[in-house]
C-alpha atoms as one frame of an Amber mdcrd trajectory, in Angstrom:
protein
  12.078   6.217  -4.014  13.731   2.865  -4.120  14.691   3.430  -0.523  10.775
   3.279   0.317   9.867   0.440  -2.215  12.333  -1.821  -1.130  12.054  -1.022
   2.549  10.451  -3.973   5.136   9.273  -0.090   6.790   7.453   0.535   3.563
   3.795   1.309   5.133   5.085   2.709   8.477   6.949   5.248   5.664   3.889
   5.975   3.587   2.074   6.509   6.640   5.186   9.148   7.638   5.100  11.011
   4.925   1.379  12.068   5.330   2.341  14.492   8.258   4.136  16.651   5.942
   0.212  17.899   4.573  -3.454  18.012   6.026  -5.970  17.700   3.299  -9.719
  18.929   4.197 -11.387  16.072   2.135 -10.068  13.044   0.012 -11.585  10.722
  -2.236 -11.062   7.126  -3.126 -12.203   6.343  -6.429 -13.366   2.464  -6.078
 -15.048   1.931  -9.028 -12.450  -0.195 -10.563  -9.021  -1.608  -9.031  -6.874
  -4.808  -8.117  -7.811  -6.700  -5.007  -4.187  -8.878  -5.632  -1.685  -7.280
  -7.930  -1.056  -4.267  -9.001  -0.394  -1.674  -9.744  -1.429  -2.182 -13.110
  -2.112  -5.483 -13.245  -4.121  -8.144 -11.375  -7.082  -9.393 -10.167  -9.465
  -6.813 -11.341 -12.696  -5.954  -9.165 -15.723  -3.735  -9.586 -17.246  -2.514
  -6.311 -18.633   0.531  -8.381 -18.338   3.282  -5.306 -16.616   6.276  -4.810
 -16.056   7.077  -1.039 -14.638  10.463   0.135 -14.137  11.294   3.695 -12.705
  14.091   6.446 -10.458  11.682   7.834  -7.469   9.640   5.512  -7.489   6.882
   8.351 -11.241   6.009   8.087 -11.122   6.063   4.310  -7.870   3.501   3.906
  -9.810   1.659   6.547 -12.909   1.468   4.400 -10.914   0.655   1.397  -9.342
  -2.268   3.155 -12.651  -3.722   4.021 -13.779  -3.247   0.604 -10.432  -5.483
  -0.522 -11.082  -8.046   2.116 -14.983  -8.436   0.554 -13.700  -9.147  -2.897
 -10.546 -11.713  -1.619  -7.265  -9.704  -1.670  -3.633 -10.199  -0.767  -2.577
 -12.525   2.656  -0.746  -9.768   3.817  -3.952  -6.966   4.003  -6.504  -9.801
   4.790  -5.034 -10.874   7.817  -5.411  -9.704  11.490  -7.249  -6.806  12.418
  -8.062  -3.448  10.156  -6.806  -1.108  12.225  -3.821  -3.575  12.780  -2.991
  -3.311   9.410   0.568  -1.101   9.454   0.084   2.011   7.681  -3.367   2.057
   9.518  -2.162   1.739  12.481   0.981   3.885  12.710  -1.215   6.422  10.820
  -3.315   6.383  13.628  -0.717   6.704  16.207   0.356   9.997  14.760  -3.050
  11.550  15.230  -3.732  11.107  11.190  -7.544  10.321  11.551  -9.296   7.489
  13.276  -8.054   5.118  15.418 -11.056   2.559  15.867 -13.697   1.060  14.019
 -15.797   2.620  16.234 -14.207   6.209  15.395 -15.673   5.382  11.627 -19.105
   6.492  10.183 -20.284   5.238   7.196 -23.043   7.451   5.321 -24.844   5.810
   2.028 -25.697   8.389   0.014 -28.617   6.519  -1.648 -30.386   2.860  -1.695
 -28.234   1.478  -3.877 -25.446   2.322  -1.636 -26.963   0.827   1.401 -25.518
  -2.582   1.011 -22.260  -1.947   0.054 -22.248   0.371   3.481 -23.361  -2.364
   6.001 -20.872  -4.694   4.282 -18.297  -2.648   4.754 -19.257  -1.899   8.361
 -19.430  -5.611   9.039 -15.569  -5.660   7.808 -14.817  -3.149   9.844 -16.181
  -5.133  12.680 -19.168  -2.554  13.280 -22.250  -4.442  12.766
């Protein structure tokens, strides 16, 4: 592992290793977390959602935006989403979505409408 955590390749890697499995459905659990930090410390931020998708790449994509609306680290709010490395070389291996505009976002309720546009205006849908 400390060849990974010390590696400048570090996302490119984490991105690698998800084309040893193909999960059917995956959940991100945003109801607490760091936006700058972490892993167990930080700035701590409460977006209060849970977001589960088909597709990894569409998901860390979402989660990204949902860092860049609550202020998070230089190096994930700058540039593009799908720029972002693991994103992006996730993408180029055929991992899940490759776009913004490959990216649905479905609010299961009213209360999770504006939490959905915001993070389609991150994304750079709306």
């Amino acid at each position: 592992m400390a060849e990974l955590h010390s590696s400048k390749f570090q996302r490119q890697m984490i991105a690698e290793i998800n084309t040893a499995y193909n999960p059917e459905f995956v959940i991100m659990d945003a109801i607490l977390g760091f936006s700058r930090g972490g892993p167990d410390t930080g700035t701590l931020i409460e977006p209060g959602i849970i977001m589960a998708s088909n597709d990894r790449v569409a998901l860390d994509a979402a989660g990204v935006a949902v860092l860049r609306l609550y202020g998070t680290e230089v190096v994930v709010s700058k540039g593009g989403i799908f720029e972002q490395e693991q994103i992006a070389r996730a993408a180029e291996l055929g991992l899940g979505a490759g776009s913004a505009d490959e990216v649905e976002i479905i609010p299961l309720n009213n209360a999770a409408g504006d939490i959905a546009s915001d993070i389609e205006k991150m994304l750079g849908k709306a």
